[in-house]
LUMFI-100643 format. One line per 3 residues: number of its first residue (from 1); for each residue x, y, z of N, C-alpha, C, CB. Coordinates in Angstrom, 3 decimals. Glycine has a CB too. Layout:
% LUMFI-100643
NUM) X:Y:Z:X:Y:Z:X:Y:Z:X:Y:Z  ...
//
This chain:
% LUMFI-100643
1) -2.838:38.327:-18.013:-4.107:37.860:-17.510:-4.084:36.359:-17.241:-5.206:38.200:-18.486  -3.555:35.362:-18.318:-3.384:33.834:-17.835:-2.500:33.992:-16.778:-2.779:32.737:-18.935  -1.484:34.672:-16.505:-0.984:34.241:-15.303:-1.397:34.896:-13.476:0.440:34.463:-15.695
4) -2.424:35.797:-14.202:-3.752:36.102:-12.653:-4.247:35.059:-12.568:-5.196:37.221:-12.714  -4.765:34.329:-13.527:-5.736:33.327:-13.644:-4.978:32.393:-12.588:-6.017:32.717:-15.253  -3.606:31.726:-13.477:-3.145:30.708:-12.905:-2.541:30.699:-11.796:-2.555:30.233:-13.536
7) -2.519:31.735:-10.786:-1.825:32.502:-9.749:-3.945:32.109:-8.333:-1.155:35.006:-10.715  -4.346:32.449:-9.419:-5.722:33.006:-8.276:-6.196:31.041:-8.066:-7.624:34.532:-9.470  -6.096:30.441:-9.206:-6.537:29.424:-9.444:-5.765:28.409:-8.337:-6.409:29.217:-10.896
10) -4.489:28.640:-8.669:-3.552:27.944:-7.599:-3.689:27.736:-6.216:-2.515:28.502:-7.570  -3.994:29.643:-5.553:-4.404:29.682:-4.557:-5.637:29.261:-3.918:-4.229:30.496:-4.464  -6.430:29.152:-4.793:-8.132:28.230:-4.381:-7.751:27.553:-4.086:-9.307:27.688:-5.183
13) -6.910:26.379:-5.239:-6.565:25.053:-4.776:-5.706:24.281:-3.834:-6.313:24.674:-5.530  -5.286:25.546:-3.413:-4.617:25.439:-1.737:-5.082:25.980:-0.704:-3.393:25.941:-1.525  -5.765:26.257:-0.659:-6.620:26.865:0.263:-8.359:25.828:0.425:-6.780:28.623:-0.434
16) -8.573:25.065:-0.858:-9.671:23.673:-0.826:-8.448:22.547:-0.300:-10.549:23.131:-2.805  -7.364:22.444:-0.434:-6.891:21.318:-0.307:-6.387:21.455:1.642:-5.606:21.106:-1.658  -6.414:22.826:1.564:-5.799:22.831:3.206:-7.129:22.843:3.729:-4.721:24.288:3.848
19) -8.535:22.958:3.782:-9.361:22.884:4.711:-9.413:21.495:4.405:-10.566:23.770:4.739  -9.336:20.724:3.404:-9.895:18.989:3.349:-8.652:18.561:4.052:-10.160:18.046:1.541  -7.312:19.054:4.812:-6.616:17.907:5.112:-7.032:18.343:5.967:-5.348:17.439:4.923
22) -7.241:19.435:6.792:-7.470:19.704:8.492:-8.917:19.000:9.074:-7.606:21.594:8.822  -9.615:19.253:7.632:-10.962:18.527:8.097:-10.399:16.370:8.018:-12.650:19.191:6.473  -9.593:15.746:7.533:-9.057:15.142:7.443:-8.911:14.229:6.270:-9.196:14.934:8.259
25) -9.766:14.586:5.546:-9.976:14.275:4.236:-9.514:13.762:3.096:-10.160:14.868:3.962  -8.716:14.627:3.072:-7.261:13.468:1.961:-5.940:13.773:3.242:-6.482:14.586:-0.514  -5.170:13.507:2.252:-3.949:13.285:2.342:-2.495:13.503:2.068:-4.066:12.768:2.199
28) -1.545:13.926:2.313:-0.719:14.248:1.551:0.198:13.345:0.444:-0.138:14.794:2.324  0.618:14.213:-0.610:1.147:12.781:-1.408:2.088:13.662:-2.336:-0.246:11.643:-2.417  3.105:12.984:-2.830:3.938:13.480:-3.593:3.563:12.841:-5.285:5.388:13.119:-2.910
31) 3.498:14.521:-6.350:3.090:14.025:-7.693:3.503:13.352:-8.130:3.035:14.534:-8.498  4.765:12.694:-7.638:5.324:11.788:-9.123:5.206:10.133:-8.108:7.674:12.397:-9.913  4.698:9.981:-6.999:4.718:8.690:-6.508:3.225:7.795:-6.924:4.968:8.863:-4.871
34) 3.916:6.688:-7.514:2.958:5.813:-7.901:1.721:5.268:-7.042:3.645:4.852:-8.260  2.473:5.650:-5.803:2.165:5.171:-4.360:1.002:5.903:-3.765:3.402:5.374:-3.405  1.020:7.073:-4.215:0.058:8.521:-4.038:-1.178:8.645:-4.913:0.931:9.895:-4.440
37) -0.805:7.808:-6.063:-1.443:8.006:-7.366:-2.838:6.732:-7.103:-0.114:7.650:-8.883  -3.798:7.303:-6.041:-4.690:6.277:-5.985:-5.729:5.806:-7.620:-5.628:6.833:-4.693  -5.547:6.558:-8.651:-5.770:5.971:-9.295:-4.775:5.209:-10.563:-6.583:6.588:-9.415
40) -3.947:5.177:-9.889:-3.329:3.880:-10.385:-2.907:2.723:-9.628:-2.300:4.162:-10.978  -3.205:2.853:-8.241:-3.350:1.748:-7.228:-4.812:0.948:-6.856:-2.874:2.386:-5.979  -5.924:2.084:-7.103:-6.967:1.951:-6.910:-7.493:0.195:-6.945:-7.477:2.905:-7.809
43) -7.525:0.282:-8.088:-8.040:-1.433:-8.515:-7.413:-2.572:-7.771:-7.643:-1.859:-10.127  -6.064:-2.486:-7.138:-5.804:-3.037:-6.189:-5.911:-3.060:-4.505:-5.069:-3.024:-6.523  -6.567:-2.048:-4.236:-6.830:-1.636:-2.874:-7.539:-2.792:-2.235:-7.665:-0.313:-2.794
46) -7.360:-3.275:-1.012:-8.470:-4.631:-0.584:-8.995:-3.865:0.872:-7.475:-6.628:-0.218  -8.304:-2.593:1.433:-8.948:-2.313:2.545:-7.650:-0.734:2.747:-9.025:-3.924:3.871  -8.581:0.221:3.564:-7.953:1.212:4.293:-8.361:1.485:5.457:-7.933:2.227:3.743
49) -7.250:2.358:5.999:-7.533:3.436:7.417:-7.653:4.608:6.698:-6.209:3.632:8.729  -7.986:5.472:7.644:-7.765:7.151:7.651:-6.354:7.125:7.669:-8.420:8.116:9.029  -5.662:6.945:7.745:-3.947:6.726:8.241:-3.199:5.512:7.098:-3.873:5.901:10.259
52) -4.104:4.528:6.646:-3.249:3.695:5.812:-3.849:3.043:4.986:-2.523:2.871:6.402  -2.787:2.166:3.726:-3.770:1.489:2.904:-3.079:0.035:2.638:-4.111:2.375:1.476  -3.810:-0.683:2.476:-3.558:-2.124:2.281:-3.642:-2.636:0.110:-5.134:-2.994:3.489
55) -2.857:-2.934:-0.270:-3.367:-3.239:-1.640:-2.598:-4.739:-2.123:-2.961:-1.844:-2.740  -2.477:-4.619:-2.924:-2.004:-6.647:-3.349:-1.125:-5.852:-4.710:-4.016:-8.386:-4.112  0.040:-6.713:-4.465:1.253:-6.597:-4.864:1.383:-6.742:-6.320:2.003:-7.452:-4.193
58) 1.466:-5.685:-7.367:1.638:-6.273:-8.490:2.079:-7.526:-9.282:2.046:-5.720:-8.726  3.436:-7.440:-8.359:4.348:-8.814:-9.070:5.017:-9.616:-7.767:5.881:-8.191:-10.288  3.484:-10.353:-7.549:3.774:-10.972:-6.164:4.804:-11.962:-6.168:2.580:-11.622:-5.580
61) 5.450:-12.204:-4.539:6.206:-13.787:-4.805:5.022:-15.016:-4.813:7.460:-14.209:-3.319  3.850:-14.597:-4.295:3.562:-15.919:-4.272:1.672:-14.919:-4.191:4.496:-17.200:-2.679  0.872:-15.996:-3.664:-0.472:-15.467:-4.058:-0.716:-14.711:-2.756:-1.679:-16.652:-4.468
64) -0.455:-14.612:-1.151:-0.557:-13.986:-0.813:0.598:-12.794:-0.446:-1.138:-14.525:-0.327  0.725:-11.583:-1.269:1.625:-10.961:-1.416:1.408:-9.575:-1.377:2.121:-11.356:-2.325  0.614:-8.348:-0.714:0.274:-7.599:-0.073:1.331:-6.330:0.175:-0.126:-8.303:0.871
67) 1.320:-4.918:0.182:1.603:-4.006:0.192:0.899:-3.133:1.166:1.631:-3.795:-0.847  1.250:-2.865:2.401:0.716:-1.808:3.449:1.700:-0.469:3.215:0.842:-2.460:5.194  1.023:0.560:3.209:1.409:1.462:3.242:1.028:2.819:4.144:1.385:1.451:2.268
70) 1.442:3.679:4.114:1.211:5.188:5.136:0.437:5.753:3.668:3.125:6.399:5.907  -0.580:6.601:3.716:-1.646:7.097:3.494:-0.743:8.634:2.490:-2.648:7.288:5.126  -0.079:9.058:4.064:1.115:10.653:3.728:1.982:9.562:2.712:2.482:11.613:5.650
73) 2.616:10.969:2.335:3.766:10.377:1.382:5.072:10.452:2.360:4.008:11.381:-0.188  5.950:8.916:3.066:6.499:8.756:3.881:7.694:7.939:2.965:5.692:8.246:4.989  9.009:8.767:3.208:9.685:7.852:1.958:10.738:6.667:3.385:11.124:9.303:0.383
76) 10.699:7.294:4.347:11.639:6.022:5.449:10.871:6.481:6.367:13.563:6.047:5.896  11.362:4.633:7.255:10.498:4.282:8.459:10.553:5.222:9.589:10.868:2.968:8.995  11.270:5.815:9.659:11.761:6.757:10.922:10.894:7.993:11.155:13.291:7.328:10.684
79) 10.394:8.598:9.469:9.073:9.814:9.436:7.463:9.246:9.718:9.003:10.564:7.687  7.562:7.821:10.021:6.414:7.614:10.655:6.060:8.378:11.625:6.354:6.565:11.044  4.499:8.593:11.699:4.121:9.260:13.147:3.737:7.984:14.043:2.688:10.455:13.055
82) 3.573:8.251:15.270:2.989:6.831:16.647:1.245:6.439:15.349:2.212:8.079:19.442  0.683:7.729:15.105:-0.591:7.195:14.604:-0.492:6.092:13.538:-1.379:8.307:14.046  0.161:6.476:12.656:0.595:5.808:11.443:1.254:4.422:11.340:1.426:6.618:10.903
85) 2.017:4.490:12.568:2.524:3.310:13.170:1.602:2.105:13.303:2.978:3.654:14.430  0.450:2.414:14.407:-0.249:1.913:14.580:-1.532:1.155:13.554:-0.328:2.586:15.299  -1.710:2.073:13.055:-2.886:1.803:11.748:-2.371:0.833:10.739:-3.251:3.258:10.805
88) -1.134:0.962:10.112:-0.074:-0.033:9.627:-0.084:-1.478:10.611:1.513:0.788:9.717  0.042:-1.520:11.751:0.149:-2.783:12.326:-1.822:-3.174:12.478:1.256:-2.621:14.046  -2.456:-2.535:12.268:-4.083:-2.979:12.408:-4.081:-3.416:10.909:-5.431:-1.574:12.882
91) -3.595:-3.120:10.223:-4.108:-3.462:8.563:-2.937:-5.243:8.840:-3.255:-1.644:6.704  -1.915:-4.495:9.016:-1.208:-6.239:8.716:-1.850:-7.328:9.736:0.768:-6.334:9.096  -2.290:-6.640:10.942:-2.912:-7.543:11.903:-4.408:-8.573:10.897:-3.564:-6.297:13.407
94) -5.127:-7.631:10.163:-6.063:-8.358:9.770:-5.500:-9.120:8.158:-7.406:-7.351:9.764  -4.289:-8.385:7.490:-3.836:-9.568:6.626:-3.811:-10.921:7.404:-2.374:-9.290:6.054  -3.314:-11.213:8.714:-2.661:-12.277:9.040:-3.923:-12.939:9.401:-1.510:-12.146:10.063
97) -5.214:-12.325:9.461:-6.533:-13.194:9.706:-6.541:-13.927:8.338:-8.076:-12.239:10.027  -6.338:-13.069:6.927:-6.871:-13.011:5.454:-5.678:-14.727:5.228:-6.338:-10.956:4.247  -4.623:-14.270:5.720:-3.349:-15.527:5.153:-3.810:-17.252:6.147:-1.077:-14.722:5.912
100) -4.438:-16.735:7.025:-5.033:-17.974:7.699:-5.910:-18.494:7.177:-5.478:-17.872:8.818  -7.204:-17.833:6.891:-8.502:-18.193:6.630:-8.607:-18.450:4.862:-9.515:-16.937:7.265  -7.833:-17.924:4.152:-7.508:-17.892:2.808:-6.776:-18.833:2.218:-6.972:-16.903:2.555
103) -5.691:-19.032:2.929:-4.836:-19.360:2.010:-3.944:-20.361:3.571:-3.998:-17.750:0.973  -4.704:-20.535:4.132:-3.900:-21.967:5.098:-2.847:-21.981:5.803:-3.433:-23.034:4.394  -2.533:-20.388:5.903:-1.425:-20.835:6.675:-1.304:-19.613:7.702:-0.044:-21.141:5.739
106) -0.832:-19.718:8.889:-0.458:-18.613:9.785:0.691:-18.135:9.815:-0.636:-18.836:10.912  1.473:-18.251:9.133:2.837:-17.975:8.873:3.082:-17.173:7.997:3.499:-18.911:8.602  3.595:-15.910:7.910:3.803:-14.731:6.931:5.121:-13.603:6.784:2.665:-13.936:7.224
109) 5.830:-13.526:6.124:7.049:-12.056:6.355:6.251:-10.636:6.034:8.638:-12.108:4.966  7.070:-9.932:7.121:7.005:-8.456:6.807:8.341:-8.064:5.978:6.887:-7.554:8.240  8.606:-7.531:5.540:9.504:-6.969:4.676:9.360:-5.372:3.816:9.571:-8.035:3.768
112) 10.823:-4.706:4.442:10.502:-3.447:4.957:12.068:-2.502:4.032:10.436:-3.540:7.074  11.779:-2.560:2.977:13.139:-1.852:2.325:13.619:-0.524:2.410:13.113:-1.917:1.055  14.213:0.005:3.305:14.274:1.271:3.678:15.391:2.400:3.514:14.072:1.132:4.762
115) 15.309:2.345:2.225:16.477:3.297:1.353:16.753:2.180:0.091:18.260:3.722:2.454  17.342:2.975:-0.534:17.745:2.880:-2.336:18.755:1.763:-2.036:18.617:4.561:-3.316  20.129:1.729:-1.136:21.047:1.118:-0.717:20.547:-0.431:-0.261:21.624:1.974:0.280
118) 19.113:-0.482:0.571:18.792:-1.718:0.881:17.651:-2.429:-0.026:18.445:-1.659:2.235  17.652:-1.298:-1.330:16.347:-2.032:-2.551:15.429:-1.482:-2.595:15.692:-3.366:-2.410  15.093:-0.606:-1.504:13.872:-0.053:-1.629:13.832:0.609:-3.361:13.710:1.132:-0.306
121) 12.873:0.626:-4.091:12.565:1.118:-5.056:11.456:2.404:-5.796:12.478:0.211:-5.292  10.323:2.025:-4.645:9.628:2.808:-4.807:9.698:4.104:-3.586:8.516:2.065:-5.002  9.785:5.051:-3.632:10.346:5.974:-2.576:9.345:6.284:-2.166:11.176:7.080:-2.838
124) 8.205:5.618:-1.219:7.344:5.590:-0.640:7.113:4.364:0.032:6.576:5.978:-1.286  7.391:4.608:1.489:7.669:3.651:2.753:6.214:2.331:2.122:7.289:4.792:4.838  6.639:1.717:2.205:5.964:0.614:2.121:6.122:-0.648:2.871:6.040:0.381:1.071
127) 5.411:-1.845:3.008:5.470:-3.125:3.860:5.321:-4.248:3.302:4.609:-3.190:4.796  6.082:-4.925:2.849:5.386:-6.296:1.824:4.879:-7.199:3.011:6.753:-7.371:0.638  3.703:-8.097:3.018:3.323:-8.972:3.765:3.092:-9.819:3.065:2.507:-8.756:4.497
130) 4.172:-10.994:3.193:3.786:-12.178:2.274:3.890:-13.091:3.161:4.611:-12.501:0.995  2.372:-14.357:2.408:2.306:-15.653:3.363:3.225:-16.058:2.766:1.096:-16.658:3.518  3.621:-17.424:3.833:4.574:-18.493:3.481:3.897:-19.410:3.865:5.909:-18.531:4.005
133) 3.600:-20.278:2.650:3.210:-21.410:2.902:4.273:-22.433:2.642:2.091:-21.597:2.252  5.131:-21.696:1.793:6.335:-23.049:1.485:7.859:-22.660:2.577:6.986:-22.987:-0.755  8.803:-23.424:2.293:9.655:-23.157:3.003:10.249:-21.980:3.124:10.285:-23.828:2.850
136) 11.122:-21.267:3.874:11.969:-19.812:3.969:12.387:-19.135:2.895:13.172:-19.906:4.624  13.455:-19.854:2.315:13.864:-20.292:1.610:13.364:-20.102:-0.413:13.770:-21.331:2.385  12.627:-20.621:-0.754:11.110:-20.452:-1.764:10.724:-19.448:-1.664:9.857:-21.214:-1.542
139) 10.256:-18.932:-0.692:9.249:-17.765:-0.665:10.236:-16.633:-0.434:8.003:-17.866:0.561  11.649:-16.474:0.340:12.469:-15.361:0.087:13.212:-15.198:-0.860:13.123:-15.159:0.858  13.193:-16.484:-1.855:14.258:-16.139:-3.229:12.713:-15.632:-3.878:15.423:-17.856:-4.283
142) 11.549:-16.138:-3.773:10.925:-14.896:-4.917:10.190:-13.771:-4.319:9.785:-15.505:-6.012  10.505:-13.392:-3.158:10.057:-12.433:-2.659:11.537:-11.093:-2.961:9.561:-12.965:-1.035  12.238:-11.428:-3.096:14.124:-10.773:-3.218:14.033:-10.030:-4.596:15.717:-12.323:-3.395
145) 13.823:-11.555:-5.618:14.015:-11.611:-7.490:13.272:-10.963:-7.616:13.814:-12.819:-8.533  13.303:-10.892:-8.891:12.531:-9.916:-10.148:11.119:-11.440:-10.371:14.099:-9.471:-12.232  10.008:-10.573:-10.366:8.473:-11.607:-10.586:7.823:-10.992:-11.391:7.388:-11.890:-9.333
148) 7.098:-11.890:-12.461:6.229:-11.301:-13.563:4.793:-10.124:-12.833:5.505:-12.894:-14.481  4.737:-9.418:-13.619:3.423:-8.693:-13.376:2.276:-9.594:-13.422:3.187:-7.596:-14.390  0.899:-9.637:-12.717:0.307:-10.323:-13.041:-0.648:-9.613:-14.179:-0.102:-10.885:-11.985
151) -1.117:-10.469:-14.697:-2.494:-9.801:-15.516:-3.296:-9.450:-14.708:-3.326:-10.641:-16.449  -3.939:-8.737:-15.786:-5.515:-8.250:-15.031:-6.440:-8.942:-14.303:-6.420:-7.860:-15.894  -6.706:-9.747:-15.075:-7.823:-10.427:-15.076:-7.558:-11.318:-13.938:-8.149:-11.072:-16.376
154) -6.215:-11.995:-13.471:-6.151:-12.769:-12.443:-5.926:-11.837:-11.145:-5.092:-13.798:-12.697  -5.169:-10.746:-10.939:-5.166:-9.297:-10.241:-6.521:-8.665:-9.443:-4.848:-8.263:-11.422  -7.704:-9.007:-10.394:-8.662:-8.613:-10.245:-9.463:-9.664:-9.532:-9.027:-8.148:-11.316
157) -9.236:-11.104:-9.923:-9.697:-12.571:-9.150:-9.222:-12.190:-8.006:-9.066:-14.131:-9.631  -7.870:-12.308:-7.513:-7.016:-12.027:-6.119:-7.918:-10.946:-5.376:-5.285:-11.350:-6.415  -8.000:-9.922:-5.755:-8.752:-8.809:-5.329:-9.973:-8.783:-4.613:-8.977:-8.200:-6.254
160) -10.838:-9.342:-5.188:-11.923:-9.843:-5.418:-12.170:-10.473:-4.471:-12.046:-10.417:-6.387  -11.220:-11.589:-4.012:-11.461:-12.714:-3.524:-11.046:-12.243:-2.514:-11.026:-13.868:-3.999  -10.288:-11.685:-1.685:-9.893:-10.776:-0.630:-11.129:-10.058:0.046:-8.919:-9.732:-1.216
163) -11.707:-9.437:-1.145:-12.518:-7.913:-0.427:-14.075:-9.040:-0.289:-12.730:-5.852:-2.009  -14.173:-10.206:-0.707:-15.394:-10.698:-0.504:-15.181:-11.328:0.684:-15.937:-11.507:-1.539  -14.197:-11.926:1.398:-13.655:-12.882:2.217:-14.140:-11.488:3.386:-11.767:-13.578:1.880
166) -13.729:-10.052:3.779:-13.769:-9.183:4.366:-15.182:-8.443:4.320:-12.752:-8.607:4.026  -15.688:-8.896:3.402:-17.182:-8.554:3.574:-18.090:-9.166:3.849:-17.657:-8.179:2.809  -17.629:-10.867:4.115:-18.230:-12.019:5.032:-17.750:-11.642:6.592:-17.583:-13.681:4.518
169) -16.995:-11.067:6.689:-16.242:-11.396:7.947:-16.874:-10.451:8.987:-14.581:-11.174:7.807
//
């Protein structure tokens, strides 16, 4: 009988989860990606698409240090779709308003690790967008290295200060 249960139960929940993606609703995501796991990204989120999400970098190189990502669970650049493509370059398009008006400078890297071999770590396509306000140089040796986590409490300032800057705008 538990395993009718867990058999009938299963099938609901694929059958609620396939009308919410067609209706467009969520998303696909793989269980064990941190990346998927909006509530453990959540508190960092500063903006989304239907197609993508923008959040601020745990263990930034520097203060503007940003994470765009695909929405699906996309582990290399190549399983992008044209949509996804696009929505990704509208989110970094308005970081590069956020790194001007914020933080002084128009100058920023994309940085794009795409397989285990070139560093990628988290196996979910991701985009670092970091300003540079200092030289090449500075900002790519700590954008490369290993960087402290930030705390909360300053994580949450950064955050903050982002999503208010975008709700003036």
């Amino acid at each position: 009988m538990f395993n009718n249960f867990k058999t009938k139960s299963k099938k609901s929940s694929l059958i609620v989860c396939l009308l919410l993606l067609l209706n467009g609703s969520i998303f696909l995501q793989a269980s064990n990606c941190c990346f998927c796991d909006f509530q453990e990204i959540g508190r960092q989120i500063i903006h989304e698409t239907d197609q993508a999400t923008t959040f601020y970098c745990l263990q930034p190189a520097n203060k503007g240090h940003l994470l765009v990502i695909p929405k699906r669970h996309v582990e290399h650049f190549k399983d992008l779709t044209p949509g996804e493509l696009v929505s990704i370059q509208g989110e970094i398009n308005i970081l590069a308003d956020i790194f001007e008006k914020l933080y002084g400078t128009p100058d920023f890297f994309i940085i794009q690790k795409n397989g285990k071999k070139a560093g990628q770590t988290i196996p979910h396509l991701h985009f670092h967008v970091i300003t540079s306000p200092d030289s090449i140089h500075t900002t790519m040796h700590h954008a490369i290295n290993y960087r402290d986590t930030l705390a909360d409490a300053e994580l949450t300032e950064r955050v903050d200060e982002i999503k208010e800057y975008l709700r003036q705008k």
